[in-house]
N, CA, C and O of each residue as an XYZ file, in Angstrom:
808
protein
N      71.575     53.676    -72.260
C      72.910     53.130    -72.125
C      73.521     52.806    -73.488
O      74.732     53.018    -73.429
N      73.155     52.389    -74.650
C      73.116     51.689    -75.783
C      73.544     53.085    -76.465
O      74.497     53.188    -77.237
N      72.660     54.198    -76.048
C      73.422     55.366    -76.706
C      74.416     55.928    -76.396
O      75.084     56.610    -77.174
N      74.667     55.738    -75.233
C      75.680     56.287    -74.277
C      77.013     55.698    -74.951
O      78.004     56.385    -75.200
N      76.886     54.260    -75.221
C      78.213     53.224    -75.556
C      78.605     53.663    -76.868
O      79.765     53.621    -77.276
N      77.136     54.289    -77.841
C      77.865     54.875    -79.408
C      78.333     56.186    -79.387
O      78.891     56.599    -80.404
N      78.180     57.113    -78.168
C      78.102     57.942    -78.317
C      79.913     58.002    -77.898
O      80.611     58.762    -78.569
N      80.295     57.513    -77.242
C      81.778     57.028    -76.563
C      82.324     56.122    -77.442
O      83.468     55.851    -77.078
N      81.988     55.515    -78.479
C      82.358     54.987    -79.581
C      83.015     55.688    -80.204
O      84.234     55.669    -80.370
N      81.859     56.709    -80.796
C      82.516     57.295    -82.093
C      83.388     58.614    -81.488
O      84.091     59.226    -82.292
N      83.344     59.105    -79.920
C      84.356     59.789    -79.696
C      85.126     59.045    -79.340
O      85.757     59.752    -78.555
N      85.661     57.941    -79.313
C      87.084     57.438    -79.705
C      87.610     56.944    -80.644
O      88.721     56.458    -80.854
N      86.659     57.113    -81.256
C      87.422     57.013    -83.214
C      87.861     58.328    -83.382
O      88.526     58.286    -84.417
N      87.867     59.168    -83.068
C      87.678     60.592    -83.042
C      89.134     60.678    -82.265
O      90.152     60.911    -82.917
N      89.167     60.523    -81.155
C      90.418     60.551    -80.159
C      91.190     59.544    -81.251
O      92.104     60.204    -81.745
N      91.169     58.326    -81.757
C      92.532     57.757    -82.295
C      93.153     58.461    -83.378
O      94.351     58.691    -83.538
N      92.121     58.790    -84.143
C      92.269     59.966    -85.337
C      93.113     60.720    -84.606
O      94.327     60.550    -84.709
N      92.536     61.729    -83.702
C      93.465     62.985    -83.369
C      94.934     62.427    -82.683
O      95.904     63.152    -82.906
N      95.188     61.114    -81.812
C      96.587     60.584    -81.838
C      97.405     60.993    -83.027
O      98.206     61.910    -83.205
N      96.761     59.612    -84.105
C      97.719     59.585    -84.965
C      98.180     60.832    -85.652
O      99.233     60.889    -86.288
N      97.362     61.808    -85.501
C      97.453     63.159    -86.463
C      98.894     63.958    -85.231
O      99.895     64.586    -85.579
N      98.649     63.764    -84.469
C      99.315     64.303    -83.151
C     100.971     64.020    -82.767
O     102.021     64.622    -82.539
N     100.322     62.488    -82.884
C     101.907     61.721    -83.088
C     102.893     62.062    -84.532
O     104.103     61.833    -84.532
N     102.095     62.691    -85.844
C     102.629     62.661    -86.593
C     103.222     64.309    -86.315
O     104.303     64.781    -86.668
N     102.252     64.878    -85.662
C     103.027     66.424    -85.115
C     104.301     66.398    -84.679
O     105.383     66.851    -85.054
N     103.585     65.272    -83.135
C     105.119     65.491    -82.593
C     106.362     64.993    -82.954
O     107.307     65.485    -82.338
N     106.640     64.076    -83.860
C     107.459     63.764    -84.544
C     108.501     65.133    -85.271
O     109.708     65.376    -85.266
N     107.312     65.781    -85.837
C     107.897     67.174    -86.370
C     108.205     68.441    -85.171
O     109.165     69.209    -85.244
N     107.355     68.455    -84.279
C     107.536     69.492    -83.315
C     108.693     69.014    -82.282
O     109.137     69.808    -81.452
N     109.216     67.521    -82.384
C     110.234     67.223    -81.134
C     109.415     67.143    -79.472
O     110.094     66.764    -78.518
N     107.957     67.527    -79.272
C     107.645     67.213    -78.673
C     106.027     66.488    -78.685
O     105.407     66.302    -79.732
N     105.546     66.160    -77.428
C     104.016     65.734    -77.510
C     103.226     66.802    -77.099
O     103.763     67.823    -76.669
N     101.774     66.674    -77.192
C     100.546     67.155    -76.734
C     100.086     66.659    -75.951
O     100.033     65.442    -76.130
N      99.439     67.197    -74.560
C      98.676     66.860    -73.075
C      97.204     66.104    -74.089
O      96.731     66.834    -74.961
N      96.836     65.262    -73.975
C      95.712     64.364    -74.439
C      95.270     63.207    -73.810
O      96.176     62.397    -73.610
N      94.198     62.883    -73.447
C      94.069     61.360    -72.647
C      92.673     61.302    -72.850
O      91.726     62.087    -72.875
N      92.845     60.301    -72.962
C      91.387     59.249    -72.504
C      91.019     58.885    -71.341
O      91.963     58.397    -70.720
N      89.818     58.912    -70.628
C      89.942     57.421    -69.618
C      88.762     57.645    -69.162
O      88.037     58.630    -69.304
N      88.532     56.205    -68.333
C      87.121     55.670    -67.675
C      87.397     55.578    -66.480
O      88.503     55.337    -65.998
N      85.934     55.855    -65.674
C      85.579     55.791    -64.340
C      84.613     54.676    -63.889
O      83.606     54.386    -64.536
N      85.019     53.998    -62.610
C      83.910     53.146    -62.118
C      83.962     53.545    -60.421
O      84.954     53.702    -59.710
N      82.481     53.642    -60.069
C      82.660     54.262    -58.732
C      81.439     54.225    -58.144
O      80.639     53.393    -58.573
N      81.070     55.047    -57.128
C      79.977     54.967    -56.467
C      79.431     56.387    -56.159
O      80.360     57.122    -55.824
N      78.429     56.908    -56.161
C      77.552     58.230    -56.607
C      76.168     57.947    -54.957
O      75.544     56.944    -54.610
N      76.214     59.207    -54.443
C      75.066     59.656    -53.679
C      74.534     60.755    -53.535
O      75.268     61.714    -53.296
N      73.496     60.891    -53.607
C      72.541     62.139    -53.186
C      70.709     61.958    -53.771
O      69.922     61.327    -53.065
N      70.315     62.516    -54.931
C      69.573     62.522    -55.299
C      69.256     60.870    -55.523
O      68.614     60.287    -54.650
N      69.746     60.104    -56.770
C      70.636     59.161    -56.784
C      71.755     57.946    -56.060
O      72.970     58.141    -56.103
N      71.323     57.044    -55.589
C      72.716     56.125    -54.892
C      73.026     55.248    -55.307
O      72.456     54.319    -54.735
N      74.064     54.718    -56.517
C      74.032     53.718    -56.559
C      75.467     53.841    -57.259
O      76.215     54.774    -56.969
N      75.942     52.515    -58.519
C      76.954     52.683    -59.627
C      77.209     53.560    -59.948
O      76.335     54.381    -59.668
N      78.517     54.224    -60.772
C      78.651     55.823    -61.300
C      79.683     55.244    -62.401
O      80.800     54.947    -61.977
N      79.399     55.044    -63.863
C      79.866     54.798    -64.637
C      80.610     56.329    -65.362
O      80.063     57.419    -65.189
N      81.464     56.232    -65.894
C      82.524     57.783    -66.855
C      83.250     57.641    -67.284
O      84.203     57.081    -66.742
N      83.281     58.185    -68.930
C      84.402     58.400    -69.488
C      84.474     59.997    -69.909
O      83.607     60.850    -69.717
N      85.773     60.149    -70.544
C      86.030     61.231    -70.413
C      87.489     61.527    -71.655
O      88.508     60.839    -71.714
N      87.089     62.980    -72.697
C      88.359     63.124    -73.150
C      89.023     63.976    -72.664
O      88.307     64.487    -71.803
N      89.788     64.369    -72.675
C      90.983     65.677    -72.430
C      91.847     65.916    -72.737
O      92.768     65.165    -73.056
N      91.797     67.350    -72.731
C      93.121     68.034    -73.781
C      93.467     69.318    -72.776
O      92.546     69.876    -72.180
N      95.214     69.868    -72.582
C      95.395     70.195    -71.529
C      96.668     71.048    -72.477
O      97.653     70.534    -73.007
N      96.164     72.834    -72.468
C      97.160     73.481    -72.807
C      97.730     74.733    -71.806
O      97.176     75.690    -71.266
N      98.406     74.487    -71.823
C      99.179     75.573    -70.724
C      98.819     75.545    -69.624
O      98.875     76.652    -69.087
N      98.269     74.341    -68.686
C      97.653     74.212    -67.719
C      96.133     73.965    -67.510
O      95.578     73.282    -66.649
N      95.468     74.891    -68.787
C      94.528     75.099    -69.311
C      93.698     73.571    -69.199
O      94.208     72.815    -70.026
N      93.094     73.200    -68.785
C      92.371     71.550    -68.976
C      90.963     71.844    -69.293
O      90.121     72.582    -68.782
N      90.974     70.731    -70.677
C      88.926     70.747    -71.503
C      88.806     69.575    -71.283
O      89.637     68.677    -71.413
N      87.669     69.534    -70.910
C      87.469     68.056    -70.792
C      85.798     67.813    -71.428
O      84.930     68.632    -71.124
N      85.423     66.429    -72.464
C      84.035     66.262    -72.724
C      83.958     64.962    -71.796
O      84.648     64.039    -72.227
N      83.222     64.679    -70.541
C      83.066     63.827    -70.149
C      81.614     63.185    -70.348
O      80.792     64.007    -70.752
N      81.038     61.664    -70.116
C      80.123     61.120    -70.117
C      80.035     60.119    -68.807
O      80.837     59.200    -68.637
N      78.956     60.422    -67.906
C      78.886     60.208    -66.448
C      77.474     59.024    -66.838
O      76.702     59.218    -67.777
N      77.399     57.957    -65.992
C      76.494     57.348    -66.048
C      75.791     56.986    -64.504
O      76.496     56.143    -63.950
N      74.659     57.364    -63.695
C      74.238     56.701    -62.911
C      73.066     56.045    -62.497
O      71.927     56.465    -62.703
N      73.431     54.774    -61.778
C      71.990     53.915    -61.892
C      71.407     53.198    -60.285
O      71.897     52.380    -59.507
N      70.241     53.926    -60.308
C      70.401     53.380    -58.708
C      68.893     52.599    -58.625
O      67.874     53.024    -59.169
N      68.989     51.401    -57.846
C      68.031     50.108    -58.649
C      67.641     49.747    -57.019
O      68.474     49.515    -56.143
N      66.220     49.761    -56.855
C      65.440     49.727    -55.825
C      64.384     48.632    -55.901
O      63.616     48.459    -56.848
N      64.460     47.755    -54.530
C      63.378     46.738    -55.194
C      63.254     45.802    -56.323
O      62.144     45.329    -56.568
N      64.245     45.497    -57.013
C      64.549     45.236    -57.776
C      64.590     43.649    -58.253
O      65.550     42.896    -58.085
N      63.232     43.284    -58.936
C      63.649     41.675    -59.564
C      64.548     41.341    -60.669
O      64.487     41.957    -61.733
N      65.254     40.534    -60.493
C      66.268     39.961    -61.946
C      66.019     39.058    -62.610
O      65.761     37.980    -62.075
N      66.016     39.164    -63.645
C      65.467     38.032    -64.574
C      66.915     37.435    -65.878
O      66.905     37.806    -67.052
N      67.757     36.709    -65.420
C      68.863     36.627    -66.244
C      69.783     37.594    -66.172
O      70.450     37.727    -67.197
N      70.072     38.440    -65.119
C      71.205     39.213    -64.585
C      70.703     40.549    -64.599
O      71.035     41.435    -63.811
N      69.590     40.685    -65.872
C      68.696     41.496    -65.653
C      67.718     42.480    -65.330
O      66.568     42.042    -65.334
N      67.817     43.380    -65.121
C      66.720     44.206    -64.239
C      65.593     44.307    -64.656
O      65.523     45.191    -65.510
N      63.954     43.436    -64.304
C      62.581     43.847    -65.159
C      61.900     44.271    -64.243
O      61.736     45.412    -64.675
N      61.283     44.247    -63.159
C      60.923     44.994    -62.189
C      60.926     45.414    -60.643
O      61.331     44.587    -59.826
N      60.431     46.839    -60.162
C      60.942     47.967    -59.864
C      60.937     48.778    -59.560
O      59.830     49.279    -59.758
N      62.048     49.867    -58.764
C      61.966     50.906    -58.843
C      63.562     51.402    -59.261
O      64.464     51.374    -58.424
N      63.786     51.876    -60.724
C      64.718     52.115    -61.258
C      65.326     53.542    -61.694
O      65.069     54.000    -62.807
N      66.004     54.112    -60.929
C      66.230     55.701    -61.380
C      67.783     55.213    -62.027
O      68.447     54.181    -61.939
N      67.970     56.557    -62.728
C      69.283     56.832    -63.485
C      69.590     58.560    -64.435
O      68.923     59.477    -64.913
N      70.780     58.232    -64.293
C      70.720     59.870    -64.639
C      72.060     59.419    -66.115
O      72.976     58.610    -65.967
N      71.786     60.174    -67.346
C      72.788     59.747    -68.057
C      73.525     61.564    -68.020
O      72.590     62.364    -68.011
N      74.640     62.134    -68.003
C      74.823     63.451    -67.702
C      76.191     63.166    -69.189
O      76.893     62.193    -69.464
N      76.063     64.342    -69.731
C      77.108     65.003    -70.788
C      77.276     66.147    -70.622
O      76.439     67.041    -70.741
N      78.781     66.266    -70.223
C      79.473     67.649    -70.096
C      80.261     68.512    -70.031
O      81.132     68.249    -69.202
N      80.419     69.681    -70.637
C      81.380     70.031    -71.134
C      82.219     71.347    -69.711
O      81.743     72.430    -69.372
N      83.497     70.702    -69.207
C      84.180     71.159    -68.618
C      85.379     72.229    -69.074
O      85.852     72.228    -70.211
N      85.765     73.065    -68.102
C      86.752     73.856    -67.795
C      87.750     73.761    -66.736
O      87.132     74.024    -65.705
N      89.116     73.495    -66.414
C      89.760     73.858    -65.273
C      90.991     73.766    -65.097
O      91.330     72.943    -65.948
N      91.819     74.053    -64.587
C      93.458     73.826    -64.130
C      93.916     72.359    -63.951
O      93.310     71.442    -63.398
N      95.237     72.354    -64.605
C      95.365     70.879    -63.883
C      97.109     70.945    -64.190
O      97.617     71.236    -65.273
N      97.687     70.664    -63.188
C      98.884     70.885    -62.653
C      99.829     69.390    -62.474
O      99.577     68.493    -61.670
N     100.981     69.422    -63.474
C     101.725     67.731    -63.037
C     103.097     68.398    -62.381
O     103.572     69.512    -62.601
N     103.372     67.794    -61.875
C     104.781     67.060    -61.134
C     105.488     65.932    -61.176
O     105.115     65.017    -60.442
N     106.656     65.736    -62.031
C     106.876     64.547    -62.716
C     105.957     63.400    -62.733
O     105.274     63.409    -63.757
N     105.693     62.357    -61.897
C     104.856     61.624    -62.299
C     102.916     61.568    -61.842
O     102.064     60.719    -62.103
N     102.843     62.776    -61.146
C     101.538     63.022    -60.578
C     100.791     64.100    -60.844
O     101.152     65.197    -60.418
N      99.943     63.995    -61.390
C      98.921     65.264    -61.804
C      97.494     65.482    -60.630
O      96.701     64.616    -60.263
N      97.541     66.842    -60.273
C      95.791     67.310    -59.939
C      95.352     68.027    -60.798
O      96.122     68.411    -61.679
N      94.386     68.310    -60.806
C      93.182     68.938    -61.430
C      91.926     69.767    -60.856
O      91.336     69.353    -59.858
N      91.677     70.513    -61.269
C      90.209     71.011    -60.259
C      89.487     71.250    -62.095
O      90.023     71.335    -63.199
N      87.991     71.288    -61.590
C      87.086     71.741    -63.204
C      85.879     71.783    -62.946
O      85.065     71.040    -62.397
N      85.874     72.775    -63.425
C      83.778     72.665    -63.784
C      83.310     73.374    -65.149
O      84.083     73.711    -66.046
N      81.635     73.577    -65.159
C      81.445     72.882    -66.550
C      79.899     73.502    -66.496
O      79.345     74.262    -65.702
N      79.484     72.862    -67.643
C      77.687     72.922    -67.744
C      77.609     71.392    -68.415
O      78.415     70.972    -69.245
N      76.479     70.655    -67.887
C      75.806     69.471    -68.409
C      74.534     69.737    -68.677
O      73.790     70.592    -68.197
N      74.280     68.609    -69.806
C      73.093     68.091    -70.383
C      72.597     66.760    -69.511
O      73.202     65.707    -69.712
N      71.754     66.782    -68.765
C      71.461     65.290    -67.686
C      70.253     64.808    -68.514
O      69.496     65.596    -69.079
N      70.111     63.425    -68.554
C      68.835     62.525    -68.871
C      68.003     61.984    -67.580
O      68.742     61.247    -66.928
N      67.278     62.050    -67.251
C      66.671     61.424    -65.881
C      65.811     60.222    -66.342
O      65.843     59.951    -67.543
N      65.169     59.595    -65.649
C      64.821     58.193    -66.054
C      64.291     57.686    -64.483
O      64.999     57.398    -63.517
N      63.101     57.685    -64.568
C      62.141     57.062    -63.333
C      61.534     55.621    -63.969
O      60.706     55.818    -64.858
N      61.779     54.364    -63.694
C      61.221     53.040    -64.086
C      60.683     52.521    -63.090
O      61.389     52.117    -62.166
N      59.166     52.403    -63.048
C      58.285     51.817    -62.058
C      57.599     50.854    -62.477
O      56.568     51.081    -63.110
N      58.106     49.306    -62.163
C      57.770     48.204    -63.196
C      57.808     48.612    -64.486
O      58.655     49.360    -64.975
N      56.640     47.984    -65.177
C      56.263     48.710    -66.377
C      56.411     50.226    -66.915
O      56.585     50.415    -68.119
N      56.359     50.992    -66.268
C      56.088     52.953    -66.441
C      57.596     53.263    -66.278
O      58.372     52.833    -65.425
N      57.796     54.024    -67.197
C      59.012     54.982    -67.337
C      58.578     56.287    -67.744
O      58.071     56.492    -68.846
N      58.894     57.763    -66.298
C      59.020     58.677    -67.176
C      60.313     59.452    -67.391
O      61.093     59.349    -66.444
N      60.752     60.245    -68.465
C      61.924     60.899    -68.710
C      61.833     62.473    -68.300
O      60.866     63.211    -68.488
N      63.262     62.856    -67.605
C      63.224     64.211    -67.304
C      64.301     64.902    -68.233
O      64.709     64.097    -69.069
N      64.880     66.141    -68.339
C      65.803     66.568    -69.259
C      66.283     68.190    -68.481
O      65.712     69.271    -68.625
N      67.329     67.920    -67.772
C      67.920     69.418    -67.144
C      69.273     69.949    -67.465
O      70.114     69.430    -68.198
N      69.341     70.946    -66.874
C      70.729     71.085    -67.103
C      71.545     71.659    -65.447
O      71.161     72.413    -64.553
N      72.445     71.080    -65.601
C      73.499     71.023    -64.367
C      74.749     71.644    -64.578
O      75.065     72.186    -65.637
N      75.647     71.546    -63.312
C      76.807     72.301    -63.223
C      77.635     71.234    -62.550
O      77.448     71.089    -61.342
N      78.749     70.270    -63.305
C      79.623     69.630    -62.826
C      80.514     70.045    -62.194
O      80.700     71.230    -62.469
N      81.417     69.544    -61.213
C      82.711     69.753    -60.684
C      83.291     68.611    -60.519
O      82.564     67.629    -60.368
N      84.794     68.440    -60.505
C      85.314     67.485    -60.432
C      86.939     67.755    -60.067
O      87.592     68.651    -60.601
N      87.430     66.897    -59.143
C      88.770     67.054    -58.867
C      89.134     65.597    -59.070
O      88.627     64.484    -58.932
N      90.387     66.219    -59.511
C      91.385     64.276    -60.102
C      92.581     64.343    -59.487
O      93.026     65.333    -58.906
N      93.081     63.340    -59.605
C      94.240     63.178    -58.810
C      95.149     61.307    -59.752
O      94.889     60.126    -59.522
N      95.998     61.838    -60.580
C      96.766     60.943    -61.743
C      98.066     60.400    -61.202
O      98.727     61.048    -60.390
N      98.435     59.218    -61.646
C      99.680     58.720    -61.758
C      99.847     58.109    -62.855
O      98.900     57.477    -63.325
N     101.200     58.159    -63.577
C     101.693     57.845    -65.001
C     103.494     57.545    -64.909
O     104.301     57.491    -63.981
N     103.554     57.435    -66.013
C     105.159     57.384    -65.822
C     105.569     58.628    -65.653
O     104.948     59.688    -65.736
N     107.228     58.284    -65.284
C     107.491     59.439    -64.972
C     108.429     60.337    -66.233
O     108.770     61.516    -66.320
N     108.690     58.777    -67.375
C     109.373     59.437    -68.448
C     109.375     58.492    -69.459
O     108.748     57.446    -69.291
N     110.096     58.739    -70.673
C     109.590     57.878    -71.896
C     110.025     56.399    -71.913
O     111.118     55.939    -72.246
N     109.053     55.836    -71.530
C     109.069     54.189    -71.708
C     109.048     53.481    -72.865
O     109.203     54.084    -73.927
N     108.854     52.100    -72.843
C     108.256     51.099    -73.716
C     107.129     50.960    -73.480
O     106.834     50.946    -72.285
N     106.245     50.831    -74.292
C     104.869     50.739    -74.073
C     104.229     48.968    -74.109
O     104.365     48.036    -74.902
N     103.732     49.097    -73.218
C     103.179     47.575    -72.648
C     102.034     46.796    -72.606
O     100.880     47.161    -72.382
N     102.534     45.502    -72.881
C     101.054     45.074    -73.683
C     100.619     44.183    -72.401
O     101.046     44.285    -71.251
N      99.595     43.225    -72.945
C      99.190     42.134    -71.722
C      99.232     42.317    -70.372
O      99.778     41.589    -69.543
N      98.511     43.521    -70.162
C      97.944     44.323    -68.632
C     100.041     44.691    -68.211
O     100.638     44.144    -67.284
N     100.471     45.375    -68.878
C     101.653     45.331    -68.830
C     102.873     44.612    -68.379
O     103.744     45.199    -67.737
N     102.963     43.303    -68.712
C     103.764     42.701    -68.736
C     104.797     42.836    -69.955
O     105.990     42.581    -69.792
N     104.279     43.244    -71.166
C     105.251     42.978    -72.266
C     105.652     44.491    -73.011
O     104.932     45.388    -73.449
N     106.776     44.373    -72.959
C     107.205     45.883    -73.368
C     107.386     45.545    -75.392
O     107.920     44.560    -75.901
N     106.936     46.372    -75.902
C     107.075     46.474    -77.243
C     107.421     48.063    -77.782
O     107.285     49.145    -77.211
N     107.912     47.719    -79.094
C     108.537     49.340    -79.484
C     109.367     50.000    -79.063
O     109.765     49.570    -77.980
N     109.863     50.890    -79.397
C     110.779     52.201    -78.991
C     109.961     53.079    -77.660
O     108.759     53.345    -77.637
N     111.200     53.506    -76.363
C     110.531     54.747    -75.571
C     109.556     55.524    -76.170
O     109.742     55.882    -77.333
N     108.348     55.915    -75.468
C     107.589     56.263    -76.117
C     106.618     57.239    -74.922
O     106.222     56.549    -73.984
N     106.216     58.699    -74.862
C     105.430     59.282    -74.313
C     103.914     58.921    -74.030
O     103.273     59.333    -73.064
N     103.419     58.035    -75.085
C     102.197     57.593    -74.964
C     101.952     56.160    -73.743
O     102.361     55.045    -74.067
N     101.281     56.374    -72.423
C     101.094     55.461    -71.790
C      99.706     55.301    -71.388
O      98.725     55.572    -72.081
N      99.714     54.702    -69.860
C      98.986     54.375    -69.266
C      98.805     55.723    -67.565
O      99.725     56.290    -66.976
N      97.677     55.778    -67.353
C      96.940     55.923    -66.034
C      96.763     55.429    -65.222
O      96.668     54.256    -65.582
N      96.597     55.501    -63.988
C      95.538     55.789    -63.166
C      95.302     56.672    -61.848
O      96.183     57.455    -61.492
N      94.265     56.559    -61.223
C      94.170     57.580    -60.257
C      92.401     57.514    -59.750
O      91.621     56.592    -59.993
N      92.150     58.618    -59.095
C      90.789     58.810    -58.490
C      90.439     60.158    -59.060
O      91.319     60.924    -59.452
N      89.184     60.444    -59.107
C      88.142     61.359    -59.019
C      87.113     61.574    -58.577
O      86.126     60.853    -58.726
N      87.164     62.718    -57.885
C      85.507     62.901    -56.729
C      84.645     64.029    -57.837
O      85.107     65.080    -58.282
N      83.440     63.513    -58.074
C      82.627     63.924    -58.914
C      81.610     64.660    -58.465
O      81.156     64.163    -57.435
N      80.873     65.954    -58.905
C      79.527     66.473    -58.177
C      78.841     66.926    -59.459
O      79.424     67.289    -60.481
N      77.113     66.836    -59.210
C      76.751     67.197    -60.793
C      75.483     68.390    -59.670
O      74.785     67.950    -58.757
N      75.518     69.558    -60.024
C      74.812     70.480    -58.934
C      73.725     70.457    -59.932
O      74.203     70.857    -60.993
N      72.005     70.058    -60.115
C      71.208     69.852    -61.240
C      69.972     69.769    -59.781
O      70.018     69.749    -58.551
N      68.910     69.739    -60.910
C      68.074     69.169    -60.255
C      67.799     68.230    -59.662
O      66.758     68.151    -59.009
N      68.893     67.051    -59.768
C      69.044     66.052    -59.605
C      70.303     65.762    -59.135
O      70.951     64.881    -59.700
N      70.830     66.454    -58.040
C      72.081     66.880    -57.298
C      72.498     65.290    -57.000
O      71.699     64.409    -56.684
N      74.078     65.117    -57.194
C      74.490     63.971    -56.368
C      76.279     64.282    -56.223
O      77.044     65.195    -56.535
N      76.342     63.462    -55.819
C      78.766     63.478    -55.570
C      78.455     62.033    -56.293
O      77.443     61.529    -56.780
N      80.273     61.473    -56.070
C      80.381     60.529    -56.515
C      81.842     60.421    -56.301
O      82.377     61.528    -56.242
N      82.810     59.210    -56.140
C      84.012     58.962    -56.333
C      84.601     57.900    -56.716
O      84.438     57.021    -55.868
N      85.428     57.431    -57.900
C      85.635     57.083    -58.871
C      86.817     56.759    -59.315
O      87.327     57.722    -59.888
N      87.803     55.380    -59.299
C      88.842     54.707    -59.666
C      88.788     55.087    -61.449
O      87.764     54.893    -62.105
N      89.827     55.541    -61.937
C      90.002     56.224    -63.184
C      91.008     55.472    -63.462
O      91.895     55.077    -62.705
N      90.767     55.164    -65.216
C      92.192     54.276    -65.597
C      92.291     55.545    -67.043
O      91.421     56.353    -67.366
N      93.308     55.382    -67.516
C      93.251     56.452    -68.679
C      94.474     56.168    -69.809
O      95.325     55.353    -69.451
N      94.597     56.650    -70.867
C      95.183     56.288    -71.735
C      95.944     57.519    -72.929
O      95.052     57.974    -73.644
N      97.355     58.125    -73.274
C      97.593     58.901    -73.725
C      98.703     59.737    -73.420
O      99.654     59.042    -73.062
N      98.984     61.076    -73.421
C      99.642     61.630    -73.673
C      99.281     62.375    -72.339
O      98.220     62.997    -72.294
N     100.242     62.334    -71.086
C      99.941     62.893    -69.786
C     100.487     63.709    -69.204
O     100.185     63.932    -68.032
N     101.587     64.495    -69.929
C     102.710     65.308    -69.942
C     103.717     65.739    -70.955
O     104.472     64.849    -71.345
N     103.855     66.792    -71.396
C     105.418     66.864    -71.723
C     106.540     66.088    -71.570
O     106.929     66.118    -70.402
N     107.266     65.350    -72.350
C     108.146     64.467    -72.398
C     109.648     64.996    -72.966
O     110.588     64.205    -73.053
């Protein structure tokens, strides 16, 4: 998990970089670039049942949608707590990284999506004391379903109450996503998405 959080770190130092470089485009081009951020919290079954943690970047040309997402799931059996804790157990989890392909289609303020992909999965069996690790590779799919503004706003601070700055293309998300990772370690999943960026042509 600890790697998971740097690893989503430093790709969003990475994503603010490419904003500002972006914003300084569109300034010159008169328009923006399809770009977003965002995170998932949800619930995952199959192999796996439990939490379904995700984030995710994306970049979206001509319909064209890439996406690097990072999927987290943890499904906790038997389970003693020790300070909120989990120490013993029966603890599975799958950490999955992966790199997607697919369509994704807006209508003033609503976007779908369809995509799939190849992943890198981590597996993780914790039996009390004993942990062993597995390492496969899978085939994601995923369909989304977005809401955003519908045109250039003020951008808003304090869970949006406070409008600051000039109209501006860069906002806010949200929406759902139903998740499937086809692996050795098969599961679905579906997933309240909040997101952040550039979600259309303006």
């Amino acid at each position: 998990m600890k790697r998971n959080i740097l690893i989503f770190t430093l790709l969003f130092l990475l994503f603010s970089s490419a904003l500002a470089q972006t914003e300084k485009d569109s300034i010159i081009n008169k328009t923006n670039p399809i770009l977003f951020a965002d995170i998932s919290l949800g619930y995952a079954n199959g192999a796996l049942k439990g939490v379904m943690t995700g984030a995710s970047i994306n970049y979206e040309k001509n319909k064209n949608l890439f996406t690097f997402r990072i999927t987290s799931v943890i499904d906790l059996r038997k389970v003693k707590f020790f300070l909120f804790f989990p120490v013993f157990g029966t603890i599975k989890s799958i950490d999955e990284f992966s790199f997607l392909y697919g369509r994704r289609f807006v209508n003033d303020d609503f976007s779908y999506h369809f995509s799939v992909g190849i992943s890198h999965n981590t597996y993780k069996l914790k039996i009390d004391s004993e942990e062993t690790i597995d390492y496969f590779v899978g085939f994601p799919l995923e369909i989304g379903f977005s809401w955003f503004k519908p045109k250039k706003e003020k951008f808003r601070v304090l869970y949006g109450l406070i409008p600051v700055g000039k109209p501006t293309s860069f906002g806010r998300s949200f929406g759902v996503k139903l998740y499937a990772n086809v692996a050795e370690k098969t599961y679905i999943g579906i997933g309240l998405n909040f997101g952040i960026g550039w979600h259309k042509k303006y």
